[in-house]
N, C-alpha and C positions, 0 to 999 in steps of 0.2 A: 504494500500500500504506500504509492508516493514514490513520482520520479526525484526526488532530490538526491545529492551528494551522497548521503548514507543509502538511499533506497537502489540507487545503480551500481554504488560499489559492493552491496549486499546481492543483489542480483547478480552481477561478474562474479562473486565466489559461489552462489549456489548452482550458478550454471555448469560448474566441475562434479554436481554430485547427483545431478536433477534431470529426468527426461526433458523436462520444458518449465522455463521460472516468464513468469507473467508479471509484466511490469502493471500498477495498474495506475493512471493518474489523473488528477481529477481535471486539468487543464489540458493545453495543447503545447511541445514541444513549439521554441524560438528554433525556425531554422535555421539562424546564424549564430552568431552570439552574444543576442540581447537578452536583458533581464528576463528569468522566467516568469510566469506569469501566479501569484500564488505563494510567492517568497517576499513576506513582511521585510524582510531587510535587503534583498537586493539591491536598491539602489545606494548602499550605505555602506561605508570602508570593510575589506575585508581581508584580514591575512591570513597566507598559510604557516604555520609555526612548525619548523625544524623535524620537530616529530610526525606531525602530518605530511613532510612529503619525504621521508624515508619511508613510510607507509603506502604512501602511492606510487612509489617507485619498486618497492616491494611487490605492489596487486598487479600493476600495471609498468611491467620494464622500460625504459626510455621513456617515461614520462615528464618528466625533469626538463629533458633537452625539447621534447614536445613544446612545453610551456615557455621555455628558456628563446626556444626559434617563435615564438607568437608572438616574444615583446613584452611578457609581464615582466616589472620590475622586480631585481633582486637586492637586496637592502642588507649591506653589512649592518653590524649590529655589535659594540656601539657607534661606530664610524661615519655611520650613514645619516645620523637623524640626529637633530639638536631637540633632548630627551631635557625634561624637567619633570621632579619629583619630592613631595616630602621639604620644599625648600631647598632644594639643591641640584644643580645647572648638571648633569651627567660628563662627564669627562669621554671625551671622541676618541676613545684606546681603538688602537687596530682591533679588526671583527675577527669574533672567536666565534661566529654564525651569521646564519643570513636567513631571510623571512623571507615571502613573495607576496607584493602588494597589488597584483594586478585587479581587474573586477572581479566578482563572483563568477557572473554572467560568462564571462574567456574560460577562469579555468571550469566549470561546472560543462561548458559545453564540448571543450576539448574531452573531455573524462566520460560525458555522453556518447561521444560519435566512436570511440573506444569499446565501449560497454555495448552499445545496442551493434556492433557489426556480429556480434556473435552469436549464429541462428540456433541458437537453446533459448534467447530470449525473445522476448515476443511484450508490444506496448500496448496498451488499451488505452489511449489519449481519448479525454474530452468522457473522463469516463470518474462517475462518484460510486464510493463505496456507501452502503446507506446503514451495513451492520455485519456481525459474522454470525457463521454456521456452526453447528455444534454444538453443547452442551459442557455443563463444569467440569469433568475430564478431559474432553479436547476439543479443538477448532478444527472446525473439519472443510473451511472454505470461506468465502465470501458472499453476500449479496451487492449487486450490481444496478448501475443505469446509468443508461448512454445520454449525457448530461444536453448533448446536440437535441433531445426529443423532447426536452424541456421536463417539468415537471411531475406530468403526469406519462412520461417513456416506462417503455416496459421493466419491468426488476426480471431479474434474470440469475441464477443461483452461478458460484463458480466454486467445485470442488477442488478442494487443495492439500494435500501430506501436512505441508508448513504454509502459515500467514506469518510473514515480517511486518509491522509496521515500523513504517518511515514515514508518517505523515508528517510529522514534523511536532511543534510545541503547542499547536492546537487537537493535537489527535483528538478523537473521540474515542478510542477504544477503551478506555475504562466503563465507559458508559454501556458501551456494547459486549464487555464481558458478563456485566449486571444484566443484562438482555437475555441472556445465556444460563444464566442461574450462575456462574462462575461467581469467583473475586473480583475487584476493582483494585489494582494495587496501592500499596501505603506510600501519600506520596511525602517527600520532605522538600521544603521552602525555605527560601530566605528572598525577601524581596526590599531593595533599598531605594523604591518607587524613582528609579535611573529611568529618567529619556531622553535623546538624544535628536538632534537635527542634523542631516549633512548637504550638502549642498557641490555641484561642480563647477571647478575653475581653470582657467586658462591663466598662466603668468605670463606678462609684458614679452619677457627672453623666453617664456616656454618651461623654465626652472627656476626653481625657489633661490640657486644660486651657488657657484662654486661647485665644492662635493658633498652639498645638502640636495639630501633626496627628499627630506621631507620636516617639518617638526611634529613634535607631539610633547601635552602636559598630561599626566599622568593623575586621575584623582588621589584623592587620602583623607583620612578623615577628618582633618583639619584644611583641607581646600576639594572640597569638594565639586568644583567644577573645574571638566574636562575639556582637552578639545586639541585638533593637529590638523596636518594636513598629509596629505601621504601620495605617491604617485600611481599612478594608471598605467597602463601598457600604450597607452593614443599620447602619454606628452599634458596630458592633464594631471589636475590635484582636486582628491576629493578631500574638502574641508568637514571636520566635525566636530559639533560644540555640544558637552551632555551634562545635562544638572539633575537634582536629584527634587524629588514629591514636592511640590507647589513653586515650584522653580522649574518650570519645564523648558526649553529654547524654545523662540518662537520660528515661526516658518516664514513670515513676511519678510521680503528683502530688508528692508533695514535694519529692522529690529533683527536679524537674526546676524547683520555684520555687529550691529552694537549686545548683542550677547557676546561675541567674542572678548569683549572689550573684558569681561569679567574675570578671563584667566591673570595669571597673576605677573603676565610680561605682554608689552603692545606688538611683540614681535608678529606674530601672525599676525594681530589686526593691522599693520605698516605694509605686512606683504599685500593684506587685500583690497587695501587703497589703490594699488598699484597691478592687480590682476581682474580681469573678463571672466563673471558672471556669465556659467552656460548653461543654467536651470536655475528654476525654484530651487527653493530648499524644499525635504523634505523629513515630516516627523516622524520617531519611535516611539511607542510608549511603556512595551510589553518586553521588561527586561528581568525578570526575576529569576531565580537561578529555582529549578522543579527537579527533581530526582524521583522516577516511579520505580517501586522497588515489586519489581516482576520476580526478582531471584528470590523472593520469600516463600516458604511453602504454600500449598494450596492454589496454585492456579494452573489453568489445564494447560495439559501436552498440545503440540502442535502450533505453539505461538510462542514467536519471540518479537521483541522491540529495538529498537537502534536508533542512533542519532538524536535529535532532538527529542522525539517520542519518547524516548527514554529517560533521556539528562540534558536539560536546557540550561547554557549556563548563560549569565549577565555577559552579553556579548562586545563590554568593553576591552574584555581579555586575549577575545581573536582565537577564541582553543575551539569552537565551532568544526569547522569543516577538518582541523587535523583529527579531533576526537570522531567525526565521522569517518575517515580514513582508516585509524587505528581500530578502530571497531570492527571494522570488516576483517583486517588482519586478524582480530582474536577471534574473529568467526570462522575465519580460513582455518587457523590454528584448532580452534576446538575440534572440526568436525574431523580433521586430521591425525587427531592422536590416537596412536596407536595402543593406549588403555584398554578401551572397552567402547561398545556402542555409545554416541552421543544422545542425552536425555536430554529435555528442553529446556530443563531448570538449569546443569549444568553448562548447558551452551550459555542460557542466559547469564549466569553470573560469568562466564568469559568477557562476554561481551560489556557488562557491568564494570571487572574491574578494568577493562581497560580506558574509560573517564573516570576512573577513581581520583587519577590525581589532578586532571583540570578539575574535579570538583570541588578536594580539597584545597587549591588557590584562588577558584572563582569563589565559592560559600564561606573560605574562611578569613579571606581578605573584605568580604561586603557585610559580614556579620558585627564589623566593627564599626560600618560606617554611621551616623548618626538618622536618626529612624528606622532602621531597619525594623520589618516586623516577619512575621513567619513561626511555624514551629519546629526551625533545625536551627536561629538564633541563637539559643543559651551555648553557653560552653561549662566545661567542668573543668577541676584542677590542671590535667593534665595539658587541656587546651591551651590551657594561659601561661602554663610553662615554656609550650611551643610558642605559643607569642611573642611572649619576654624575647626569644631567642631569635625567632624570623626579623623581631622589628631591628634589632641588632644589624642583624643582616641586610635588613630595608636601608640601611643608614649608614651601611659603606658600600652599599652594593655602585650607585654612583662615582665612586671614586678610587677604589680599589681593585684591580685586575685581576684578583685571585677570587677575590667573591665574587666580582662581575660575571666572571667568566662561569663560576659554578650556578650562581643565580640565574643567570639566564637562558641555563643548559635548563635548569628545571622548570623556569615558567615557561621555556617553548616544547617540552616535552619530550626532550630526546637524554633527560639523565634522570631518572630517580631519586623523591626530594631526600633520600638518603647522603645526596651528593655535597648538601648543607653543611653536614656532619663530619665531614671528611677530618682529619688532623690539621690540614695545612687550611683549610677554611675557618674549623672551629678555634683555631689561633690566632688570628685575624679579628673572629666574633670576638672572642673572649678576651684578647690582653691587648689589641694596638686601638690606640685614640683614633678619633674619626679621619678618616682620609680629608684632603685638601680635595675641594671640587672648583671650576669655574664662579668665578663670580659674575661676568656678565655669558650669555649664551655664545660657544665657543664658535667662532664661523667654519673652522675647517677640522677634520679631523686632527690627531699627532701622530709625529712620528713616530716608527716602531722603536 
């Protein structure tokens, strides 16, 4: 259920085990590669984070260079971006990683024309799912209708071994397990009522300037509004500015260049004096971080969840579409082991742990912000001890090269936050004074 990111890279692995995997989706494929139609944040910044494209270079061999020959931009890191955080200007050390900022729209479609060449699968565009089949022990299929016949088109049953959903952070399927006599899953929250506006630009030269690819301010709980600009694969910057519950950015031209004015440097707002306005803005509202915990006993065989559908996180962190990648991998991995026949719980919690740890950055970095509400909010001792110790780390991660380099191996997903811990990081944390950072935003990176 749902051609998105997660629902075609779920598809490419089940196609290695499957007579025939049935895409089914409620719009109509872009034949080129513009926004799809159906995706709340398409038009709004997207990275791929370190871990997510070793994972799709994993599903999907020469993908990298695919993307790399399209034009999406690749972003050393810290090198690339004049980063602000915390009160302190990020030091431009040579990149120990690199992200990719291109649109959704580029890479979702390159990853499309990939995924559907391969005749095990089969698309059902312009087509809504209205509930599932089966009962509390298992799904046994889907019910259907061809969205083109309007509301009253025929319903039409579709049997199936396995239903994945990937519909995304609106799923309905908790509602249609209850349909079924089944479970609904236990879901856990944390919402720090974030919305965001972005808006596209052209600069005067085409670039922000020199070897800036881009900037960005980083929220925290003490400056809670966000906002950067990042590049495009076309020679544009999509600008974004995000505050949090009764502070929302407005969308109206003006008022949404003078929301920028509200970060805590006029640097971007200087740039946008000076850059061509090539849209609206547009708004998000719907950022809360949801976790549906399907891996708990008691829900029936023959259904798994992935990507958003499963773990939505506050999408200022950009672990979106890598955690969709990686999930696929753990589902390639599951059904792969050679243990014992795969069950569905145990595929599910595969698939579970592998966003475990964007969840633990996205929910336990928004749990501190101020309002937050939810019931995954509270912390207990052990949490705050971890706190004590990340916020350490938050506070030389700017300016120190040893932490930097281990910090940002873990927010992009390609180290285990074990990497924190290490000896030569935890001495750093523990015994040397705060690093020296920039004091005005640094224009070019340094030397090695």
């Amino acid at each position: 259920m749902g051609g998105s990111l997660a629902g075609l890279l779920a598809a490419h692995v089940l196609a290695g085990y499957a007579d025939r995997v049935t895409v089914v989706e409620r719009d109509r494929f872009p034949r080129g590669m513009e926004p799809r139609s159906g995706v709340p944040q398409g038009r709004h910044p997207h990275v791929l984070l370190e871990g997510g494209q070793s994972a799709l270079e994993e599903l999907l061999p020469g993908f990298l260079a695919e993307l790399a020959a399209a034009g999406a931009p690749r972003v050393g890191m810290p090198s690339g971006l004049v980063q602000w955080q915390g009160g302190r200007w990020f030091r431009r050390l040579p990149a120990t990683l690199h992200i990719h900022t291109g649109s959704r729209a580029q890479l979702e479609g390159l990853v499309r024309r990939r995924v559907l060449a391969n005749p095990v699968i089969e698309v059902l565009e312009s087509t809504e799912v209205l509930g599932l089949l089966g009962d509390a022990s298992r799904v046994r299929g889907v019910l259907l209708r061809d969205r083109s016949e309007g509301a009253d088109g025929e319903r039409r049953a579709l049997d199936s071994d396995l239903v994945v959903d990937a519909s995304g952070s609106r799923t309905r399927a908790p509602r249609w397990l209850t349909a079924i006599g089944a479970e609904a899953p236990r879901e856990e929250t944390i919402d720090t009522g974030l919305a965001y506006a972005s808006r596209l630009y052209r600069g005067r030269s085409g670039v922000l300037g020199g070897d800036t690819a881009g900037y960005y301010v980083y929220p925290s709980p003490d400056q809670v509004h966000a906002g950067g600009a990042l590049p495009l694969e076309d020679g544009t910057h999509l600008v974004i500015v995000s505050g949090l519950r009764g502070d929302e950015p407005p969308t109206s031209d003006d008022a949404f260049v003078a929301y920028v004015k509200r970060l805590p440097h006029p640097l971007l707002h200087h740039w946008l004096d000076e850059a061509e306005p090539l849209t609206p803005a547009f708004g998000y509202r719907q950022a809360a971080n949801i976790r549906r915990r399907y891996d708990l006993p008691g829900h029936p065989a023959g259904f798994l969840a992935t990507g958003d559908a499963l773990c939505t996180f506050n999408p200022v962190y950009g672990q979106g579409m890598a955690v969709a990648a990686m999930s696929a991998v753990a589902l390639r991995d599951a059904l792969a082991g050679p243990q014992r026949t795969p069950t569905t719980r145990r595929v599910q919690r595969a698939i579970l742990a592998a966003s475990r740890q964007a969840w633990d950055i996205s929910a336990g970095a928004d749990r501190k912000m101020p309002g937050a509400i939810g019931n995954a909010v509270g912390s207990g001792p052990a949490d705050r001890a971890a706190d004590w110790y990340v916020n350490r780390v938050q506070e030389r991660y700017p300016g120190d090269p040893v932490v930097g380099r281990a910090f940002r191996s873990v927010l992009n997903l390609s180290a285990p936050l074990t990497a924190l811990f290490t000896p030569a990081v935890a001495r750093v944390v523990l015994l040397r004074p705060l690093p020296r950072t920039p004091a005005v935003p640094p224009v070019a990176p340094e030397e090695r």
